[in-house]
VEXMARGU-121956 format. One record per residue: residue in three letters; x, z, y of N, C-alpha, C in turn. Coordinates in Angstrom, 2 decimals, m for minus. Atoms other than C-alpha are relative to their C-alpha. Last residue first. Layout:
residues N
+-----+---------+---------+---------+---------+---------+---------+---------+---------+---------+
: res :   neast :     nup :  nnorth :  caeast :    caup : canorth :   ceast :     cup :  cnorth :
+-----+---------+---------+---------+---------+---------+---------+---------+---------+---------+
: ala :       X :       Z :       Y :       X :       Z :       Y :       X :       Z :       Y :
...
+-----+---------+---------+---------+---------+---------+---------+---------+---------+---------+
end
This chain:
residues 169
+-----+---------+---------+---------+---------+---------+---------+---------+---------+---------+
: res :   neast :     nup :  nnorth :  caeast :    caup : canorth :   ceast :     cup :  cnorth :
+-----+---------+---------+---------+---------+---------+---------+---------+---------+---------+
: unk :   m0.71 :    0.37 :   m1.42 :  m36.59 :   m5.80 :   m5.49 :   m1.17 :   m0.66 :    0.79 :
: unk :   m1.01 :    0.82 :   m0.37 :  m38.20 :   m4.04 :   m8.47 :    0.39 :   m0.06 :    1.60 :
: unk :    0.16 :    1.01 :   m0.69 :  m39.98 :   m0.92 :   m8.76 :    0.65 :   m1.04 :    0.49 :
: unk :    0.13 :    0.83 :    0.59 :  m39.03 :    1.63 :  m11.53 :   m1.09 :   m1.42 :    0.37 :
: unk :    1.73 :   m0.34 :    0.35 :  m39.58 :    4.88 :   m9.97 :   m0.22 :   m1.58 :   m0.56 :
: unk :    0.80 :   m1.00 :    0.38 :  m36.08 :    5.36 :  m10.04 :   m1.24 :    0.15 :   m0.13 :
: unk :   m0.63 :   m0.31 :    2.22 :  m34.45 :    1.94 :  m10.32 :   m0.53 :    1.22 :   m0.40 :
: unk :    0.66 :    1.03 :    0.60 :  m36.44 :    1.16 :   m6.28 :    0.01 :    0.14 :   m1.87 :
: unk :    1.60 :   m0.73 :   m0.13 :  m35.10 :    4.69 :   m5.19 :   m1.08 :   m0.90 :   m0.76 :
: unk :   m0.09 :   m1.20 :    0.99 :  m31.40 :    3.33 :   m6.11 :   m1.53 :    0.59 :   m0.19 :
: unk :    0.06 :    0.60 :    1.58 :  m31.88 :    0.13 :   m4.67 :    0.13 :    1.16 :   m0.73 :
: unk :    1.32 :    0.71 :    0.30 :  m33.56 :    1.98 :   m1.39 :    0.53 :   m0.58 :   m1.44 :
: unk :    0.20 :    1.61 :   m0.04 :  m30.47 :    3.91 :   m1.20 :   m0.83 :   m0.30 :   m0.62 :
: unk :   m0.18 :    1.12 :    1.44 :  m30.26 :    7.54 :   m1.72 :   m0.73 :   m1.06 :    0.45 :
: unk :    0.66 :    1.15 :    0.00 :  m29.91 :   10.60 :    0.86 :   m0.07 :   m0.25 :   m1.42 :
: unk :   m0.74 :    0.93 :    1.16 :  m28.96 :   14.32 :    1.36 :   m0.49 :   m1.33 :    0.28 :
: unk :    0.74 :    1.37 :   m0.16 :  m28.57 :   16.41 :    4.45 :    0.35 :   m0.71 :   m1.24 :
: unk :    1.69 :    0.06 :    0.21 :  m28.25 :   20.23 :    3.83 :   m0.68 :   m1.57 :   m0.07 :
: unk :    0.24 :   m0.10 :    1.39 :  m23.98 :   20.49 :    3.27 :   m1.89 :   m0.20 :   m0.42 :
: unk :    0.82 :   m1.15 :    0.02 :  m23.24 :   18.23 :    6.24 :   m0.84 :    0.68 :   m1.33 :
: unk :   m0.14 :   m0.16 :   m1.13 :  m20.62 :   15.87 :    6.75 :   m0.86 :    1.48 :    0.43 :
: unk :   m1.62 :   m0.70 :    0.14 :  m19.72 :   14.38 :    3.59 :   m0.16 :    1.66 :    1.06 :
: unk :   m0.25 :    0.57 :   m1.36 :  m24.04 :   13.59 :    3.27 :    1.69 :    0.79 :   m0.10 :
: unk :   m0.18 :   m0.65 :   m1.42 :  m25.14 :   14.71 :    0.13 :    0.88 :   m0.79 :    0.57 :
: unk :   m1.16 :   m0.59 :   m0.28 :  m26.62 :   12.37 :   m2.50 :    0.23 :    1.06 :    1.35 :
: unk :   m0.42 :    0.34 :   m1.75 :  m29.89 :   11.96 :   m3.76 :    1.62 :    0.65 :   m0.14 :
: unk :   m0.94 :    1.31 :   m0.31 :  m30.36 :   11.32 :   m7.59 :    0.45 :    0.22 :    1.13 :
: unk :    1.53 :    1.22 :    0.18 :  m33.90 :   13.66 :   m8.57 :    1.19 :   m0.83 :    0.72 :
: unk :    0.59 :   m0.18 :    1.45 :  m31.12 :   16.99 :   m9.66 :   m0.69 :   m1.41 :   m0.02 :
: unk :   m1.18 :    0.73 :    0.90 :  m29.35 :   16.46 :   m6.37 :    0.02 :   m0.19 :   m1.05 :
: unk :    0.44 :    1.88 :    0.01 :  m33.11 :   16.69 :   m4.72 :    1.28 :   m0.61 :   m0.58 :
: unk :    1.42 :    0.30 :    0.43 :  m33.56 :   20.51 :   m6.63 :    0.25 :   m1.70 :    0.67 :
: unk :    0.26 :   m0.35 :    1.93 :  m30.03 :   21.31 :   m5.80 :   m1.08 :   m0.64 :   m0.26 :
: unk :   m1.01 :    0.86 :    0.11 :  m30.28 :   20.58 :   m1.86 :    0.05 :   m0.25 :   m1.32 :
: unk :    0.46 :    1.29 :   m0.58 :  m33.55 :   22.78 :   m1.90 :    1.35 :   m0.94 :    0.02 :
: unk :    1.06 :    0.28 :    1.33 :  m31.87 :   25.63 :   m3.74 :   m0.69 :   m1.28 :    0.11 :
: unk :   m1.10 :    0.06 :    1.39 :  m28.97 :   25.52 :   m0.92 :   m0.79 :   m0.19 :   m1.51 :
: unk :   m1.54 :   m0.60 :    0.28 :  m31.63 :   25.56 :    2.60 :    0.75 :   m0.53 :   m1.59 :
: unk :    0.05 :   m0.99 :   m0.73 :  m34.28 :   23.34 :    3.99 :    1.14 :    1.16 :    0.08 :
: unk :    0.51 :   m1.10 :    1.06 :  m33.23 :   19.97 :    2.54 :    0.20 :    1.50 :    0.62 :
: unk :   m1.22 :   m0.78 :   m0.64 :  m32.60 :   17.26 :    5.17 :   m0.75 :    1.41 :   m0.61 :
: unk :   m0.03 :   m1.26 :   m0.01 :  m33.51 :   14.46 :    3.20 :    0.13 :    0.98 :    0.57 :
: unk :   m0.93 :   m0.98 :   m0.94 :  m32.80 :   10.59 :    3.85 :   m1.10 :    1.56 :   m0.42 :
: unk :    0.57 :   m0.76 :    0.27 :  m34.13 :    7.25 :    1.97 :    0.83 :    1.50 :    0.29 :
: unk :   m0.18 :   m1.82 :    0.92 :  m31.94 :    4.80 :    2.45 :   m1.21 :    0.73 :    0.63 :
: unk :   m0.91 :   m0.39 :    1.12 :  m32.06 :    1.08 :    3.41 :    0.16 :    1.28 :   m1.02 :
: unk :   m1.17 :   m1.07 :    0.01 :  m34.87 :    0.07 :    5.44 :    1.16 :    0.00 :   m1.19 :
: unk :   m1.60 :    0.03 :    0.43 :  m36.86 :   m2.97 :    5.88 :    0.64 :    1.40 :    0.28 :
: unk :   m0.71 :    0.12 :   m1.75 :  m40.71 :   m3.00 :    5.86 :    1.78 :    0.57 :   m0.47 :
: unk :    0.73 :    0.55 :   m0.76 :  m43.15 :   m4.11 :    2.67 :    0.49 :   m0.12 :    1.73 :
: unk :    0.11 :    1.18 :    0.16 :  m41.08 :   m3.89 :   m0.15 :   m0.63 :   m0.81 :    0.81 :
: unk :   m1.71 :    0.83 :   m0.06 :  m39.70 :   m0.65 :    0.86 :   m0.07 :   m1.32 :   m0.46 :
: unk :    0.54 :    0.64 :   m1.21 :  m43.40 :    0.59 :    1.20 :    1.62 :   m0.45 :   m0.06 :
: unk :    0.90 :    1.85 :   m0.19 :  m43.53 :    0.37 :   m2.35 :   m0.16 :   m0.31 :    1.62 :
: unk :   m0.60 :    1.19 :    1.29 :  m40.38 :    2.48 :   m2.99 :   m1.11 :   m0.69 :    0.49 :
: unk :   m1.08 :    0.39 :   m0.99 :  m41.64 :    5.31 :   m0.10 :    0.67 :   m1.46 :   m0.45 :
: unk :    0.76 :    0.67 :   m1.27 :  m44.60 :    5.84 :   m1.98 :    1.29 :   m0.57 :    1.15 :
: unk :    0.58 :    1.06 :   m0.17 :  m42.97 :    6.29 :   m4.74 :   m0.85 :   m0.97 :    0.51 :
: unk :   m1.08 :    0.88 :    0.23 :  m40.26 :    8.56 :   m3.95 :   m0.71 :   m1.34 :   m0.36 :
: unk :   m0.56 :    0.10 :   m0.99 :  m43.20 :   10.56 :   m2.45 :    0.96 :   m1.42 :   m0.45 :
: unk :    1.16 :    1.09 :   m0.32 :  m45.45 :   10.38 :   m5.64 :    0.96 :   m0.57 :    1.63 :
: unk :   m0.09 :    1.61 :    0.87 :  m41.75 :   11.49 :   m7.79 :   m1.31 :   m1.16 :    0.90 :
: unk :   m1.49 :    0.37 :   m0.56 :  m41.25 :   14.87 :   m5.02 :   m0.01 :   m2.20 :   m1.00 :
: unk :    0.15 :    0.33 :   m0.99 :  m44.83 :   15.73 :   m5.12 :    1.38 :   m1.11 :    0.40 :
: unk :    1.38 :    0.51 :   m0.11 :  m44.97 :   16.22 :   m8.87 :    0.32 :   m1.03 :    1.41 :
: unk :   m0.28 :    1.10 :    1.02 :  m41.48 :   17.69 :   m9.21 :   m0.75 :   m1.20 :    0.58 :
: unk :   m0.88 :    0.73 :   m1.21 :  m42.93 :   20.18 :   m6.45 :    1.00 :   m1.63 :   m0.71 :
: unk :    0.66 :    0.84 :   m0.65 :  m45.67 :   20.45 :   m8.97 :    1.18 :   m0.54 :    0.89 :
: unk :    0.01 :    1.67 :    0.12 :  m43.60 :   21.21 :  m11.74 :   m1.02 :   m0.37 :    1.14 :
: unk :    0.95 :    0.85 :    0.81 :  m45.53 :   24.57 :  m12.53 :    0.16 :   m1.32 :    0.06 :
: unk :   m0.22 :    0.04 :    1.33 :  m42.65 :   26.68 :  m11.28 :   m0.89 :   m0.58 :   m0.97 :
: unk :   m0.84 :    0.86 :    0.23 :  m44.49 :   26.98 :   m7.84 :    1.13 :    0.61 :   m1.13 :
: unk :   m0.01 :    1.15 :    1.11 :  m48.12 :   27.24 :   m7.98 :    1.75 :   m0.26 :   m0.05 :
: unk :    0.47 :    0.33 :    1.21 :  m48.55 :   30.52 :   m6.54 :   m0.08 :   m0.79 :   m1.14 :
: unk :   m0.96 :   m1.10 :    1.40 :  m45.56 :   30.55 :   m4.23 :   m0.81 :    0.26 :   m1.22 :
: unk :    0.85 :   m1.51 :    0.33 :  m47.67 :   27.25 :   m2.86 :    0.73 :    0.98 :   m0.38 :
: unk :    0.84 :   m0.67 :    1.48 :  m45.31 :   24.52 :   m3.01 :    0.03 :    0.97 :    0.44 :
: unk :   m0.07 :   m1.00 :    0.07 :  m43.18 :   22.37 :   m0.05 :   m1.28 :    0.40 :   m0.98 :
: unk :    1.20 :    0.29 :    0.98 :  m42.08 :   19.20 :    1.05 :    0.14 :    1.38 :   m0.40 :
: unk :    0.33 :   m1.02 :    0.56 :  m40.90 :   18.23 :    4.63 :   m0.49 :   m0.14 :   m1.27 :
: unk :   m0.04 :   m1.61 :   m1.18 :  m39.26 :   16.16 :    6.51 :   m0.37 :    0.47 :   m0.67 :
: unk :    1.03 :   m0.73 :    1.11 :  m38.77 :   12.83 :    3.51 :   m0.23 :    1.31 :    1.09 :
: unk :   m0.09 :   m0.94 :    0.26 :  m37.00 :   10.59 :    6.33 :   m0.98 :    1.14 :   m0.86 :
: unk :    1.50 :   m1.17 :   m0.09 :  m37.68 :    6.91 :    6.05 :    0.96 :    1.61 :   m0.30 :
: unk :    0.00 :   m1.02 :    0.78 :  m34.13 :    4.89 :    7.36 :   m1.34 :    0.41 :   m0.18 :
: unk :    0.90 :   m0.37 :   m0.26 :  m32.66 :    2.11 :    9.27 :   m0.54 :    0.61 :   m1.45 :
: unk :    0.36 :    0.27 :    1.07 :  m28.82 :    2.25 :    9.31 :   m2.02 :    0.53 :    0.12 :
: unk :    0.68 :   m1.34 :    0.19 :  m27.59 :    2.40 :   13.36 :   m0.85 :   m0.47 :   m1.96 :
: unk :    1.11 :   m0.46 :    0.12 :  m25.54 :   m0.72 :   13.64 :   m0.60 :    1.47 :   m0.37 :
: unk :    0.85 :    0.57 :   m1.36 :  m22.34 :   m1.96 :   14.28 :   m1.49 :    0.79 :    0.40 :
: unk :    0.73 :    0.89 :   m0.54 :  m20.81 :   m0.09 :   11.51 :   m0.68 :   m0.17 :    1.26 :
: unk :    1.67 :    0.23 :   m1.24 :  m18.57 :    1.74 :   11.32 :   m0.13 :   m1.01 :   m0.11 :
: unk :   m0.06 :   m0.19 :   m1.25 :  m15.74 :    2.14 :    8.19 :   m1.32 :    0.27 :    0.84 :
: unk :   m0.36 :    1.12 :   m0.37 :  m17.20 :    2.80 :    4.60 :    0.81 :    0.50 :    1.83 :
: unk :   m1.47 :   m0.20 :    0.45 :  m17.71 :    5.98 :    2.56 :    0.81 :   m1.61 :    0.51 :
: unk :    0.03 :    1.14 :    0.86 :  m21.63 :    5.30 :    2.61 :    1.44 :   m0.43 :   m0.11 :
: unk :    0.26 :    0.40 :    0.99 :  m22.54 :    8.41 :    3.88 :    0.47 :   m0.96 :   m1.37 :
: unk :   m0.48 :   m1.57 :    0.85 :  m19.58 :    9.09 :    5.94 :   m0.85 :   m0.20 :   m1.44 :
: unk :   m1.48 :    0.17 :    0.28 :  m19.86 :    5.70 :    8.00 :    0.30 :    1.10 :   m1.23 :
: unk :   m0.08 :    1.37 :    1.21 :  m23.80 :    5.82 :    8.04 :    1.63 :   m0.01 :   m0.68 :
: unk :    0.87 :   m0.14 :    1.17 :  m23.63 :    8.85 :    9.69 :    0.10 :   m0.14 :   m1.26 :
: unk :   m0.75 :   m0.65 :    0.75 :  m20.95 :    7.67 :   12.03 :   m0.31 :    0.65 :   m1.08 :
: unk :   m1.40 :    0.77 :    0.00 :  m23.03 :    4.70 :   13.43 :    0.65 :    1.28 :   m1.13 :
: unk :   m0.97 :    0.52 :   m1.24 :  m26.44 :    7.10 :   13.50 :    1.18 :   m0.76 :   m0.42 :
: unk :   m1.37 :   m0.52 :   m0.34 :  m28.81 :    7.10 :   10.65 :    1.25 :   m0.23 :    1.00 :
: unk :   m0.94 :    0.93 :   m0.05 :  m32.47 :    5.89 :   11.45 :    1.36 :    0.98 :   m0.15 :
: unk :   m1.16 :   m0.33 :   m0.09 :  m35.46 :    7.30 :   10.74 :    1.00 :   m0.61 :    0.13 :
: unk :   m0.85 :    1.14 :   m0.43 :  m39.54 :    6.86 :   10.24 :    1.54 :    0.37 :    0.25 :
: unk :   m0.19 :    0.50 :   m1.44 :  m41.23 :    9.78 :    8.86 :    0.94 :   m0.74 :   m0.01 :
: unk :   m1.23 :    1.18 :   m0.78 :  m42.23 :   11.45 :    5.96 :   m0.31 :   m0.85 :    1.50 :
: unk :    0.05 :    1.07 :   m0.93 :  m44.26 :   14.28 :    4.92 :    0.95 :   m0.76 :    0.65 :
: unk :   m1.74 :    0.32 :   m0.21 :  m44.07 :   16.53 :    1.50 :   m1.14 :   m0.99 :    1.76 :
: unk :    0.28 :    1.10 :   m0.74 :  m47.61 :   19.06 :    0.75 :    1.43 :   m0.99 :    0.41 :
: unk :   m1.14 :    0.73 :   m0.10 :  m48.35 :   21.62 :   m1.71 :   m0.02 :   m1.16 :    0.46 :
: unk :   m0.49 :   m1.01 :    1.16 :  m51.34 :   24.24 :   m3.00 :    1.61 :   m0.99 :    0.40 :
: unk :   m1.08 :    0.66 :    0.22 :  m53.95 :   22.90 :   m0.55 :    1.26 :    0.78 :   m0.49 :
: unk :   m1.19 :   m0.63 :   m0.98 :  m57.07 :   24.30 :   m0.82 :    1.44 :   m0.31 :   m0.23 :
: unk :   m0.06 :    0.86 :   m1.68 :  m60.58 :   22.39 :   m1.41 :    1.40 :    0.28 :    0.44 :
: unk :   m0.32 :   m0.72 :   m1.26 :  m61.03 :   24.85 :   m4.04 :    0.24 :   m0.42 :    0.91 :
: unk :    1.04 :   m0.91 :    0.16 :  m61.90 :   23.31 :   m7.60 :   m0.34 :    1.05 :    1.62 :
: unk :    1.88 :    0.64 :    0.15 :  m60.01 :   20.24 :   m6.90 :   m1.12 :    1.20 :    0.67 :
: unk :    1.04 :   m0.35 :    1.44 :  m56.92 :   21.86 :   m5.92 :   m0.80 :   m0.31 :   m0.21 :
: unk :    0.67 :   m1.05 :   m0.03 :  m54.95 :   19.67 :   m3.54 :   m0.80 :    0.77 :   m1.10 :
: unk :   m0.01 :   m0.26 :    1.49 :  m51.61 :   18.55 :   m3.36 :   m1.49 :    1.10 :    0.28 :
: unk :    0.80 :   m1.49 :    0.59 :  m51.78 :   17.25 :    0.33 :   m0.08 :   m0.05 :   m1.29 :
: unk :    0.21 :   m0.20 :    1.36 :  m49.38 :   14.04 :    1.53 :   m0.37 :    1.65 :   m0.17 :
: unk :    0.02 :   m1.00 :    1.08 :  m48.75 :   13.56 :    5.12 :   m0.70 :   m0.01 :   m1.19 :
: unk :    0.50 :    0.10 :    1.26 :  m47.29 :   10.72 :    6.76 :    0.00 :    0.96 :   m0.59 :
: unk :   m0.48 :   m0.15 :    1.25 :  m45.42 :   10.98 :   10.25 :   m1.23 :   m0.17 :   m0.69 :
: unk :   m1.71 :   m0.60 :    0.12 :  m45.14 :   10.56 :   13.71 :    0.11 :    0.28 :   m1.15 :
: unk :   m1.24 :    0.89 :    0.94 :  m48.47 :    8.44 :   13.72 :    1.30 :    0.28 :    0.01 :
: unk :   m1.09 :    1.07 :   m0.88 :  m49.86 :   10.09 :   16.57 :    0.33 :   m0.52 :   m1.00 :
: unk :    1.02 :    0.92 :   m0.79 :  m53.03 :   11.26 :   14.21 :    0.94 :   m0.66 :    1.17 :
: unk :    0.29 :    1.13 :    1.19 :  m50.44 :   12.47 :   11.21 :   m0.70 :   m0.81 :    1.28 :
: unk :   m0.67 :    0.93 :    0.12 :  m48.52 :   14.63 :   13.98 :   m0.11 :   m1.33 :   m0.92 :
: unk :   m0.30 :    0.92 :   m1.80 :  m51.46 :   16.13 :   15.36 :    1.17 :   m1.14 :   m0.09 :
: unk :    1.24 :    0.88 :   m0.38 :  m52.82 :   17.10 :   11.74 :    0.51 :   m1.09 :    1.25 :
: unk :    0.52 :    1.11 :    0.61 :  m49.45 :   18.20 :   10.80 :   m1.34 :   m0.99 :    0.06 :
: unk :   m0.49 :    1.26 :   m0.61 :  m48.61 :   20.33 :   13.30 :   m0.34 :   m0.70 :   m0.82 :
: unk :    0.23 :   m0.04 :   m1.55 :  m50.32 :   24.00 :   13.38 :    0.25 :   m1.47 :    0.53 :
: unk :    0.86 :   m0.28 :   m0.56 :  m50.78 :   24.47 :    9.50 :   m0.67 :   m0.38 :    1.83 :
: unk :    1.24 :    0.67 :    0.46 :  m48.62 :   22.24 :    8.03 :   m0.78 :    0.71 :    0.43 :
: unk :    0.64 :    1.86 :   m0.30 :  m45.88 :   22.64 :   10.34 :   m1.15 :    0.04 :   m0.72 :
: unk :    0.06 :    0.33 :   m1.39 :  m46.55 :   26.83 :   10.06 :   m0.25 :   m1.28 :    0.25 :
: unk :    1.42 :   m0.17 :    0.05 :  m46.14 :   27.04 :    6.21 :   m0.64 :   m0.15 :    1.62 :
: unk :    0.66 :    0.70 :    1.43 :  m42.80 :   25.15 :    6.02 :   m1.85 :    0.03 :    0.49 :
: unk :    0.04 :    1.32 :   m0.80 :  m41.42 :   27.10 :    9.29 :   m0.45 :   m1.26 :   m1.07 :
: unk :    1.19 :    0.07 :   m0.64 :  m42.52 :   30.56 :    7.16 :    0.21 :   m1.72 :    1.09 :
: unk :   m0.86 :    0.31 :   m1.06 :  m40.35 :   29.66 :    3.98 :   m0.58 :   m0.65 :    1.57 :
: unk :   m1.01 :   m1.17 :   m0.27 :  m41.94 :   31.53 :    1.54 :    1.01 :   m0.51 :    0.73 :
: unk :   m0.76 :    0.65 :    0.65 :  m44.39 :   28.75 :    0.70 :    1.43 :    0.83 :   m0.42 :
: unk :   m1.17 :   m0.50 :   m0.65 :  m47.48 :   30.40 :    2.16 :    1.07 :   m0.84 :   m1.52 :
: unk :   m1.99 :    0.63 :    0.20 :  m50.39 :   28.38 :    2.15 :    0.79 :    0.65 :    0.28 :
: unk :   m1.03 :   m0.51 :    1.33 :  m53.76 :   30.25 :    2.12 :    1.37 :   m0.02 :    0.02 :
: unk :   m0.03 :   m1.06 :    0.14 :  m55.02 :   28.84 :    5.42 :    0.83 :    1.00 :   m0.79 :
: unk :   m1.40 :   m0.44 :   m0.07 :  m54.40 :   25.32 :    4.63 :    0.67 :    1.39 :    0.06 :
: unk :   m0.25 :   m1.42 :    0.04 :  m58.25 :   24.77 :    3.05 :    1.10 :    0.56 :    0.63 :
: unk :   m0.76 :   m0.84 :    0.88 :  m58.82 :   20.96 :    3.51 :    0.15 :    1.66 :    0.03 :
: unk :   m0.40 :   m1.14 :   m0.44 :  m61.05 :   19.33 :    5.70 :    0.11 :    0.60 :   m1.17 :
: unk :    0.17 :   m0.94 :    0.89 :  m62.27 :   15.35 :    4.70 :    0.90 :    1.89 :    0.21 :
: unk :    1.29 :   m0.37 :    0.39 :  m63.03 :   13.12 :    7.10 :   m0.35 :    1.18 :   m0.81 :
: unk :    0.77 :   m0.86 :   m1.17 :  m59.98 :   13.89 :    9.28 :   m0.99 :   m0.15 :   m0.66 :
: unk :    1.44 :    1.16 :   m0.29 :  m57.60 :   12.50 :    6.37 :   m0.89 :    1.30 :    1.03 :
: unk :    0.82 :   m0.77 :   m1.13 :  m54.40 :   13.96 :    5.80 :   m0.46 :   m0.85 :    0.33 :
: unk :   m0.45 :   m0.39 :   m1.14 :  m52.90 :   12.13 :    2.63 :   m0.88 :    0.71 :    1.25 :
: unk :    0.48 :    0.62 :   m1.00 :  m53.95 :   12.88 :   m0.79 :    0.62 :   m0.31 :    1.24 :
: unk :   m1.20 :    0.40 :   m1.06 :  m52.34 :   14.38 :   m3.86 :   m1.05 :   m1.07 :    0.88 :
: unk :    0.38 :    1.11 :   m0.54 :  m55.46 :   15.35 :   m6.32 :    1.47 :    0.17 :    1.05 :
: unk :   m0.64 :    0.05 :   m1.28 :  m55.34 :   18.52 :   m8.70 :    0.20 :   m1.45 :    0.40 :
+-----+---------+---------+---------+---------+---------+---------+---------+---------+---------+
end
């Protein structure tokens, strides 16, 4: 199996994909192409070699946390500023493949793709908004925190994301 991002040269299988959470299997079928070719986001395909067909996919996007956001997150007053942010939107596993650690998989190439581009453009945190209560669990297990404010949004600070995949400053 190969992790790629959506590439137009090469046509993947998506068909198959059900995740069991039909607004999961839908973006990647109906939006993700259109939103990789505006540049609204970054997608990542887990694909099967042997089958062309994609078995699990995460995509991020640019973000910012609002003034009061930030305030709750980070247990401080306001700030002046809006906190600039990558959002992880989506990540999701095959019901065939999942309990095989891929979403693991997807969830450590993400955190490290996001870590080396944190050396290359300025943000601070790294942001979540985990689909439902098993999904919150599963990124409080890989360090993120929740948000005071809302029980689905988690984060974790670029120095924290940098000590996890073991990329300096």
């Amino acid at each position: 199996m190969t992790i790629e991002i959506v590439s137009y040269a090469k046509r993947f299988d998506r068909r198959p994909f059900r995740c069991g959470k039909p607004e999961l299997d839908e973006w990647l079928k109906t939006q993700a192409s259109g939103q990789e070719q505006r540049g609204n986001t970054r997608t990542f395909l887990a694909v099967q070699a042997a089958t062309g067909r994609v078995v699990g996919y995460y995509a991020t996007t640019t973000y910012r946390l609002e003034l009061d956001e930030a305030a709750l997150a980070y247990g401080a007053g306001k700030r002046r500023y809006p906190v600039p942010a990558v959002l992880l939107a989506r990540l999701a596993v095959d019901k065939r493949w999942q309990g095989r650690g891929l979403g693991v998989k997807l969830l450590v190439h993400a955190l490290t793709e996001v870590a080396r581009a944190s050396q290359s453009v300025g943000f601070e945190v790294l942001v979540v908004h985990a689909i439902d209560p098993d999904a919150v669990t599963f990124y409080a297990q890989a360090g993120f925190t929740r948000f005071e404010d809302h029980p689905l949004h988690l984060f974790m600070p670029v120095r924290h994301l940098r000590a996890t995949v073991g990329i300096g400053n």
